[in-house]
Structures are given as C-alpha cells and as structure tokens.
C-alpha positions as CSV (number, residue, x, y, z in Angstrom):
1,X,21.2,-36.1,50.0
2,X,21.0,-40.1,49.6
3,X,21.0,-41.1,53.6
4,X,20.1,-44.3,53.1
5,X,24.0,-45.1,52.6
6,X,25.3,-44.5,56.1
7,X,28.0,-46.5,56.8
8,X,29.9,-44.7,59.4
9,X,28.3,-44.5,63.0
10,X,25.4,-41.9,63.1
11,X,26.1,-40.7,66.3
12,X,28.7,-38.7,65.2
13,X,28.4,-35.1,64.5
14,X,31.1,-32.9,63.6
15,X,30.6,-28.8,63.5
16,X,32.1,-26.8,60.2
17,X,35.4,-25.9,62.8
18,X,35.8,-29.3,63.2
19,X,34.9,-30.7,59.8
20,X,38.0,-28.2,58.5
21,X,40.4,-29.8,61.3
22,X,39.8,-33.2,59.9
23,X,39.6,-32.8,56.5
24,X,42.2,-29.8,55.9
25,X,39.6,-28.0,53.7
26,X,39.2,-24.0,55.5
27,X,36.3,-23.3,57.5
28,X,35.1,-20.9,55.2
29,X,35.0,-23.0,52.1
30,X,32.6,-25.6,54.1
31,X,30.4,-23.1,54.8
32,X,29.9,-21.9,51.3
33,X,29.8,-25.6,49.7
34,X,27.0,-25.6,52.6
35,X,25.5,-21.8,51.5
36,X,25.7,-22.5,47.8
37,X,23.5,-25.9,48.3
38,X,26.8,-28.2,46.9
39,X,26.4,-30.1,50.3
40,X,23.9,-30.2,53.3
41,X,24.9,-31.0,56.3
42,X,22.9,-34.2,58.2
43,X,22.0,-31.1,61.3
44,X,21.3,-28.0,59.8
45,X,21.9,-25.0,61.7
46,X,18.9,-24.1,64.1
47,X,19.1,-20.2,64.0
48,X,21.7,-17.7,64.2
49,X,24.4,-18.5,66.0
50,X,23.8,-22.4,65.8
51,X,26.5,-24.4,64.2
52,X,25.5,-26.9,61.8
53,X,26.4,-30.8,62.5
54,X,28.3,-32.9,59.7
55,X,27.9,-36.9,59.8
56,X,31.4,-39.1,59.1
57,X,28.8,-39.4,55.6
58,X,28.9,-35.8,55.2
59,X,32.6,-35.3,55.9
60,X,33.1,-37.8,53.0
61,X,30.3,-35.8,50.3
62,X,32.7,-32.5,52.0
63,X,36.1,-34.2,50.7
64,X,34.9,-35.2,47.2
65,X,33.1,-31.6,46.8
66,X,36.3,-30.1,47.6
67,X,38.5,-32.2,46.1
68,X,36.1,-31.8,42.6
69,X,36.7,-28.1,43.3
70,X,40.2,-27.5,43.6
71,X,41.0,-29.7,41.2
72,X,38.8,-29.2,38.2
73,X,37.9,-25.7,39.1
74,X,34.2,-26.0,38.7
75,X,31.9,-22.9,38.7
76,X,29.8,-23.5,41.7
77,X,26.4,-24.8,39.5
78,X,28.2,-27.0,38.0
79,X,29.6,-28.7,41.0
80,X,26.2,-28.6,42.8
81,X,24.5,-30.9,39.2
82,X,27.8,-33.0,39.6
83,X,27.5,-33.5,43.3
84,X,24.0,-34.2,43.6
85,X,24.5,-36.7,40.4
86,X,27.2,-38.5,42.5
87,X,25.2,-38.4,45.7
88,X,22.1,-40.3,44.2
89,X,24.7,-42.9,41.9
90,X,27.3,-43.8,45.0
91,X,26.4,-45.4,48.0
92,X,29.0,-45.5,50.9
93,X,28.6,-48.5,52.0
94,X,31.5,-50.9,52.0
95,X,34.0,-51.3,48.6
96,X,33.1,-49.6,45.5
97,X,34.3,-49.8,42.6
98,X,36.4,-46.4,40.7
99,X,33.7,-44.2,39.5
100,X,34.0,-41.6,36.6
101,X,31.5,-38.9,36.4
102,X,31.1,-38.0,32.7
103,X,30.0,-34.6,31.3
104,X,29.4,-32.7,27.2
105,X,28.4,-29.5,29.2
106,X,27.4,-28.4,33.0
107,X,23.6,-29.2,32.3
108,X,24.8,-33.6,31.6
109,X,26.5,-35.8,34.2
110,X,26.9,-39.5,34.1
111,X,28.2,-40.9,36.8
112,X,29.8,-44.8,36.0
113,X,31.4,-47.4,36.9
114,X,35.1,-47.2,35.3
115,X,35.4,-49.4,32.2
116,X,38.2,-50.5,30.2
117,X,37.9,-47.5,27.6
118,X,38.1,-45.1,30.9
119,X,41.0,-46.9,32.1
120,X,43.2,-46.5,28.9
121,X,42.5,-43.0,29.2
122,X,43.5,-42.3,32.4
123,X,46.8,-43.8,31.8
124,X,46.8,-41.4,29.1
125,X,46.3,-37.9,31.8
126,X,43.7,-39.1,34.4
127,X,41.5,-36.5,32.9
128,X,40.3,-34.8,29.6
129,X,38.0,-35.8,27.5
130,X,36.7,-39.1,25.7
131,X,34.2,-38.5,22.6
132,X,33.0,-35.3,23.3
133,X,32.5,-36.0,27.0
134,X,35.3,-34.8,29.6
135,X,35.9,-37.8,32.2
136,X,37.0,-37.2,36.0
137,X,37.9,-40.0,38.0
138,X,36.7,-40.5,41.6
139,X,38.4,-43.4,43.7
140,X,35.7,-43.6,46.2
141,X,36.7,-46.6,48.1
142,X,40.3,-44.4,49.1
143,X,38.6,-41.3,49.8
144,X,36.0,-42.9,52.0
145,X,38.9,-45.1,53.7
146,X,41.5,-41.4,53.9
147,X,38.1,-39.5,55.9
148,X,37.5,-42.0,58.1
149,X,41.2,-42.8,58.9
150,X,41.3,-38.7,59.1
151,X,38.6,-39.1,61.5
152,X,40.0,-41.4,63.8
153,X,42.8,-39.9,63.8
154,X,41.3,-36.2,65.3
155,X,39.4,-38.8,67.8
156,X,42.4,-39.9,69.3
C-alpha cells in the first residue's frame, strides 16, 4: 500500500466496527476486503482477538474498494489487480484530477488521468467500454473530501 500519500492526520486509527459506522459499508465486508488482500489496514491485527487499526488513508482505499464492488460487481481478483493499480497511480494528497482506470480483461489495468475522449463517453453512460477497453470513472478528489467529511462527522 503507497503510504507515502498520507494526507489525513496519522494519529488516527479506526477499528473495522468503526470504519463500517463511518463509511456505511458492513462490518463484515471490511473484514473480507481485509482477508482477501483487496486492502491492508495501516495496524494489522496482532493475534486473535486483536482488532485491526484503519488510517483516515485507509478509510478512503475502504470506500473506493467498496464502492468498485458494489457497483461493477468485480470478482474479488480482479478488484484486488484494480486496487493495488490505483493504490500505486493515486496519491491522496490535496486535489486530483478525475481518474479512469482502464481494463481489456482482469489481468490489464490502466489507471489515467480522464481525457477528453473519456469525457464524451461518460456523458454517454459513465461506464462501458471505449476500444476494447471497459472505462470506470473514479472522482477521487469527492470521495476523499465525502470520507473525511464522514469522519468528522462520527468525531463530533
């Protein structure tokens, strides 16, 4: 996992129970984006009965992840390629540009910057396929800014 792009406060450590609060996603489906290697979370547990710790970071890598899930229906490898490709392309840190990860088969992701040609096809369905490549659309700059508003919001 790319740790060099914390942006959030490191002190910060949330266990799956409380990661699920925040980000609405069950308990259970943390866990196995955690037990399926999709995500790893910044404390791992240390033994039975130990929770695991999340960083604000990690909540973020949890929201795409799930969002990536439930909305493309990915079998778990080929979330865990896509994940890992968009964990070493994106950094966290302040505004980002839209990124679209590109894919011809689960073995090939490209993760980009969104161009023109991406553009005109999202007004066309926000997601299908260009060429022979199927195109998902990932507004990082709003999911990072909905997690930490999220955050705050369970810190109050």
């Amino acid at each position: 996992m790319n740790r060099d792009s914390v942006h959030f406060e490191k002190w910060d450590v949330f266990t799956a129970g409380k990661a699920s609060k925040i980000l609405g996603i069950p308990r259970r489906k943390i866990i196995l984006l955690v037990e399926q290697n999709i995500i790893q979370p910044s404390v791992e547990a240390g033994g039975r009965g130990r929770a695991r710790g999340f960083s604000r970071d990690d909540l973020v890598w949890l929201a795409i992840a799930a969002v990536l899930d439930a909305k493309y229906l990915l079998a778990p490898r080929a979330l865990k390629r896509m994940m890992s490709a968009v964990i070493k392309k994106i950094s966290l840190e302040g505004s980002q540009p839209p990124w679209v990860v590109e894919y011809g088969n689960e073995e090939q992701f490209d993760v980009k910057q969104l161009t023109p040609a991406h553009v005109a096809y999202l007004v066309l369905g926000g997601h299908g396929e260009i060429g022979s490549k199927v195109c998902i659309f990932l507004p990082i700059t709003q999911i990072v800014r909905d997690v930490k508003e999220k955050i705050e919001s369970y810190l109050v």
